[in-house]
C-alpha positions, 0 to 999 in steps of 0.5 A: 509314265512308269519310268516317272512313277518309278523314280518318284517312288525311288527318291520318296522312300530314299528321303523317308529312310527310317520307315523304308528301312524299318518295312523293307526288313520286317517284311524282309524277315517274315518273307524269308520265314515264310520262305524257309518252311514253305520251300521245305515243305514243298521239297518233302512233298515232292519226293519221288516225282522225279521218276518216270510214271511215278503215279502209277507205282505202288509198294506192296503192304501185306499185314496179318489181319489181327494187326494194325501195325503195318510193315514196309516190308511184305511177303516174298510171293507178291512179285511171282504172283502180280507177275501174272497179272495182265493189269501190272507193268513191272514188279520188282522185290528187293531187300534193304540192310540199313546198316551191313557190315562189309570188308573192303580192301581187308578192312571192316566197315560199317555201311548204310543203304545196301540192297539186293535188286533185280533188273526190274528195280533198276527200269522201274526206279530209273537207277542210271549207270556212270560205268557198267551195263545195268543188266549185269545185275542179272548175273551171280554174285555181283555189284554196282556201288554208287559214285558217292560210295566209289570216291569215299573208298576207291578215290583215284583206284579203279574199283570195276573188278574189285571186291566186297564181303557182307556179313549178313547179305549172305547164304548159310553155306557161301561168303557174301563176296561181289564183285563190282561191276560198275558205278551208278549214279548218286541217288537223288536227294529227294527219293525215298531210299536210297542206293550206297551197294547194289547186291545180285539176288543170284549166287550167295543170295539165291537161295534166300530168295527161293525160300520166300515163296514158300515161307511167310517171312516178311524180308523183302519190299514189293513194288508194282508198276501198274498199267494206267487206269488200273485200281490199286484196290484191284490188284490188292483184291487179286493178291489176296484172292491168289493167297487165299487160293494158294497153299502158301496160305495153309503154310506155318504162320499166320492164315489170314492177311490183309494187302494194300497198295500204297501209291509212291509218292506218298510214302515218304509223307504219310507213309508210318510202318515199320522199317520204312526205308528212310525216316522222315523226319517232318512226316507228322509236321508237314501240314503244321509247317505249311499253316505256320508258314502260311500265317507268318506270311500273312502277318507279315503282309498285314503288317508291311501294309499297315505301316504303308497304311499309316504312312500314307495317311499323313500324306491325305492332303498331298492327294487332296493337292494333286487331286485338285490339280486334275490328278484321278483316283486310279492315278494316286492308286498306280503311284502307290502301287508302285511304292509297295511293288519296289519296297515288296521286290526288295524284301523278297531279294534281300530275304532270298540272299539272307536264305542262301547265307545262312542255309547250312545254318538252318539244317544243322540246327533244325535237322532238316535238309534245307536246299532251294532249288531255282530250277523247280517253278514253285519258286516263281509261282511263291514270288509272284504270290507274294507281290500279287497279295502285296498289292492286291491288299495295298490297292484296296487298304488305300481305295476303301480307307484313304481314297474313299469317295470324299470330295478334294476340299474335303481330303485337303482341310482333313474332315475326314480322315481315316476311319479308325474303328473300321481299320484298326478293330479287324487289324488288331484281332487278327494280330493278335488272334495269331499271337495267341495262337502261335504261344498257346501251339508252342506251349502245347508242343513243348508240353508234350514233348516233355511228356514223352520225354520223362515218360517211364519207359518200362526200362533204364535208359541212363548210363547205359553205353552200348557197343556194335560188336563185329566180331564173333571169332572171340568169346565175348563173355571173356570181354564182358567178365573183365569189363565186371571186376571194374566197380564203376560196371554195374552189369554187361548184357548181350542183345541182337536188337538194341531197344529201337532197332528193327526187331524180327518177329515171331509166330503166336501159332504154337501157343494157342493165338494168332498173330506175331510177337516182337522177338529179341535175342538176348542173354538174361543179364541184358534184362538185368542191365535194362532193370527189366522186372519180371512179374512172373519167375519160373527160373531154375538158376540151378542151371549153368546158363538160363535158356528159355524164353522170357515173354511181357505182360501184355502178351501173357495176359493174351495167353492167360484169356485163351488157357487160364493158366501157364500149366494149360498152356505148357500143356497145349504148347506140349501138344503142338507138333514140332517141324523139321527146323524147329525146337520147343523153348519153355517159357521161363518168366514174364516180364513187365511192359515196356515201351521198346520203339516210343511213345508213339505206339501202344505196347504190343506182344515181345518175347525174349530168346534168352540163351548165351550164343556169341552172335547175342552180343551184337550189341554188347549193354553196359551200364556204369554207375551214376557220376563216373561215366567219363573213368568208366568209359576210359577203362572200357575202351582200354579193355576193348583194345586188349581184347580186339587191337585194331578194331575201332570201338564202335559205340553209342549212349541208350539215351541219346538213341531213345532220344532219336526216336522223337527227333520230328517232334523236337524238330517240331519244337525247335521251328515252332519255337523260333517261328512264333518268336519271329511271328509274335515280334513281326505282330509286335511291330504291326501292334505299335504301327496301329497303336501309334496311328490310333494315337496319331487319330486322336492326338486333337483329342488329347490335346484338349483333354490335357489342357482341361487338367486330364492326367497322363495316365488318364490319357494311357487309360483312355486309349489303352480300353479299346485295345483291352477290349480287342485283346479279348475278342482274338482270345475268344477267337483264338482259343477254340480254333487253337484247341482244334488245332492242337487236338488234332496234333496230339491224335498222333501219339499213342500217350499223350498229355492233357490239352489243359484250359491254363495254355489258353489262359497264359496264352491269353496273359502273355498277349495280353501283356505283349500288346499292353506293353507296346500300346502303352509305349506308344499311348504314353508318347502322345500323352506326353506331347505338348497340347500346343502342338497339337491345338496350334492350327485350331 
């Protein structure tokens, strides 16, 4: 019988092939939309899950009680102290350089994801070795690089015995040499870091780590592996009751901290500190990709069951014949089935092999790293959910509307037809509900996207390139000065930390308040490159060079509610002893706020290190004049050559590196973007498949309308009003659950545009016009059929 019902349904869609083709594809499109997000999501959300007790580790946050902006990084006494805790398994600590500069084979590089580990890291995070024993990195001095890392520098050579040099990852009186002692595995994509060097914490950086547990400085990741059953709230408890008992607490910096455990595979979704150890970009994005997805796939399904829908009711009295021949209900509902089960199947392996050709596409254009992988059940399980939900809604569309209890005689003379208010009605608000939904979102993103994008920044972004200088044994001053005699070089501003990168910070204890202070180390000309203003000038330019330290607006309006003027606090600052390794800097101006990471954050406290020292000019500013970028950029890179031959010009643009800041959010854009396009036309086509079965229901109707002299766009008026009225039912539907939506979203950002009434409303007009235009079509196709036809069998 399945074998009968199966070529049955075979050769009826191979003899209809214009409906099989048009709802094999439009499903085709809406599974593998559904698929392309859904999948995406399901891999972000699974980061981590591959090590072994994932859900019983943790990372460390440790925070000065006054602030709420939250660092990955921690204290450098958590390790020592929750080693003493019965309740934690394994605690390991280790440094992160995003990006170091290291020599291999006498050439200099820059290199992302170096770490300095401990034997712990490697058994808690399951790190696997190809070549080398992994307890070696016990030993001083030494290092493990990756597979990946090995072939790209090493390629057929031996590297097990060779050497690499840090600039950074270094003491003050060692080189930062290691050796390499062996090959680790790739680490794998779904982890939230990831592994290029592993350093030794012995030798060169012994030193470094010894100081942590007496300074308060924030250098290191903590992670624990607790004992199960263990409360993360807990172990957070007895690490502040460890601090407070401690004399580390009475140390210079702050007094008073707050510590919070934060489970691992959370990290890479809903995890927002500072220096995290790898952006992601769909962090603020992921539950709106899992909703759009979602309804992309419910339109769909809708829509492949409306036109089955539509089809099978001008076959009412092919199941009226079979009926009458001794055919049972739950007979024609197997057959019909089965036609869905094969059309469903089809669209789900054509949408799977569409998916596989064009992956590269979809992460080079939505930035994303897009991979299915077969080997991971949820695949399976969003196979089966889609045929189930296929069929489930085909079985009862057919069992409540077509095969409704009407006798043979009945289905066969079509007395009663399909119930058309009862269908259509719910179909068509929900069609368009989502078509509002979907435009007024998209209007929304763009809207604030654009907002943040043109928001004043506080500083000149434009025209800016700035140079990763490596090299310190020449004065880069002598560079900067040649660069000036060009008249297309406005100015040449020095800075350790480019406007983005990760800054270090500095303590508020010497003038008077708690907490810490963004710091950067720059000379002044990089604040006159920034067109940085200052609101407060106390400069003496009589100077030969201008030292000091140059704070912003919010953190001078802190000062001025604790001391009342600068006089007060010089004089407070005056008083306040000086330790071993310190020195007091003047404050020589306040500067204007500005936004230094993005719009995402409020304007905190920032100070400037002003002074003329070589290791300032680590990024070396330079703004050239409007229209001349391309000569400009010619004669820099010739200067560049003079003064360091053989050195590549390692260089980028400040405006497209502010624009990186809001990549999840024109990610956001662009998946919105094209996803509701792909959604509105999917809605297009479930619209003109109801429009024309409304048509189809009422063409008797029309018939008789037209030969008693009714007009044709009578006729289009007439059944154009109960889509009108539809329309404005989803809008009101629509418009509060898309407010909500969109509310929710923009709690995100710290700056924000305003949730207007005219998004709904164009959203609204745009529907409105959208389902207009197709109903019309397809009411001026049955306004214009002959009456003859229609009235010929009366």
């Amino acid at each position: 019988m399945l074998w009968y019902h199966l070529k049955l349904s075979v050769l009826r869609l191979l003899k209809n092939k214009a409906f099989s083709l048009t709802n094999i594809f439009g499903l085709s499109f809406g599974i593998a939309s559904f698929f392309i997000l859904f999948i995406h999501v399901q891999n972000e959300k699974s980061y981590d899950k591959h090590i072994d007790d994932h859900q019983d580790i943790y990372r460390v946050i440790s925070t000065p009680s006054h602030i709420d902006d939250s660092w990955a990084r921690s204290l450098g006494f958590i390790q020592e102290a929750a080693s003493q805790f019965p309740e934690v398994e394994n605690a390991t600590r280790f440094s992160h350089a995003k990006l170091e500069n290291i020599k291999i084979h006498d050439e200099s590089v820059a290199q992302k994801d170096v770490l300095s580990v401990d034997t712990n890291f490697m058994s808690m995070f399951g790190i696997e070795s190809l070549i080398g024993n992994l307890k070696d990195i016990s030993k001083p001095n030494v290092a493990f690089i990756s597979e990946r890392f090995a072939k790209k520098y090493f390629k057929n050579e031996n590297p097990i015995g060779q050497y690499i040099e840090t600039e950074t990852l270094r003491s003050r009186k060692e080189p930062g040499k290691f050796e390499i002692v062996g090959i680790i595995k790739n680490t794998p994509i779904k982890t939230h870091f990831n592994c290029e060097i592993l350093l030794s914490q012995k030798g060169a950086l012994e030193q470094r780590y010894a100081s942590l547990s007496t300074r308060k400085i924030q250098w290191v990741y903590n992670y624990l592996k607790l004992k199960e059953g263990t409360s993360p709230t807990f172990i957070a408890e007895k690490i502040l009751t460890h601090f407070n008992n401690s004399a580390f607490r009475q140390s210079r910096g702050p007094k008073d901290y707050k510590f919070n455990l934060q489970k691992l595979t959370d990290i890479h979704l809903r995890s927002n500190c500072r220096f995290e150890l790898k952006e992601s970009n769909t962090k603020i994005n992921i539950g709106l990709f899992t909703i759009v997805s979602f309804v992309i796939l419910f339109v769909s399904l809708v829509n492949f069951i409306s036109l089955i829908t539509v089809n099978l009711f001008k076959r009412t009295k092919e199941f009226g014949l079979k009926s009458s021949i001794g055919a049972h209900k739950k007979h024609l509902l197997y057959q019909i089935l089965i036609e869905v089960l094969l059309l469903c199947s089809l669209a789900i392996f054509i949408s799977l092999f569409v998916i596989e050709l064009i992956k590269p596409i979809i992460s080079q254009f939505y930035e994303i790293q897009f991979d299915i992988f077969y080997n991971e059940p949820i695949i399976y399980l969003s196979i089966l959910m889609i045929i189930s939900l296929s069929g489930i809604i085909s079985v009862l569309f057919v069992r409540l509307f077509i095969l409704k209890n009407y006798s043979t005689s009945e289905i066969i003379k079509g007395l009663h037809p399909l119930s058309g208010k009862q269908l259509l009605q719910p179909l068509m608000i929900f069609q368009m509900l989502i078509v509002i939904i979907l435009i007024a979102s998209t209007i929304l993103v763009n809207k604030q996207i654009n907002f943040i994008l043109d928001k004043p920044l506080g500083f000149t972004k434009d025209n800016i390139v700035v140079i990763h200088q490596k090299d310190y044994s020449k004065d880069p001053k002598v560079f900067a000065n040649e660069l000036k005699k060009n008249s297309q070089i406005v100015s040449v501003g020095f800075t350790r930390q480019y406007f983005g990168h990760p800054t270090q910070t500095i303590s508020l204890d010497g003038l008077g308040i708690d907490g810490t202070a963004e710091m950067s180390l720059a000379n002044y000309d990089f604040l006159q490159t920034m067109d940085i203003q200052l609101v407060h000038d106390y400069i003496n330019r009589s100077k030969d060079t201008i030292e000091g330290m140059i704070i912003n607006n919010h953190l001078y309006e802190r000062l001025m509610e604790k001391h009342q003027n600068i006089e007060n606090l010089n004089a407070y600052r005056a008083g306040v002893p000086l330790e071993a390794d310190q020195r007091r800097v003047d404050i020589i101006g306040v500067a204007e706020d500005f936004n230094y990471s993005s719009a995402h954050n409020q304007i905190g406290d920032y100070v400037f290190l002003i002074g003329e020292s070589r290791s300032r000019a680590r990024f070396t500013h330079i703004k050239i004049t409007s229209g001349n970028i391309r000569s400009a950029m010619d004669y820099i890179q010739e200067e560049w050559h003079k003064h360091y031959p053989n050195q590549e010009m390692d260089y980028f643009f400040m405006d497209e590196k502010v624009g990186q800041q809001y990549k999840s959010e024109n990610i956001l854009r662009k998946i919105l973007l094209s996803f509701s396009l792909l959604g509105i036309i999917i809605g297009i086509m479930g619209i003109s498949a109801l429009s024309y079965f409304s048509s189809e229901q009422r063409t008797k109707e029309i018939g008789i309308r037209k030969t008693n002299g009714a007009k044709t766009h009578e006729i289009i008026k007439m059944l154009n009003k109960d889509f009108l009225r539809w329309v404005i039912i989803a809008f009101v539907l629509a418009s509060p659950i898309a407010w909500y939506a969109m509310n929710k979203w923009l709690e995100i950002f710290a700056y924000k545009t305003e949730l207007s009434w005219w998004i709904f409303a164009l959203a609204g007009i745009i529907a409105m016009g959208i389902a207009l235009l197709t109903v019309s079509w397809q009411s001026w196709r049955a306004a214009k059929r002959n009456p003859v036809e229609s009235l010929r069998y009366e």
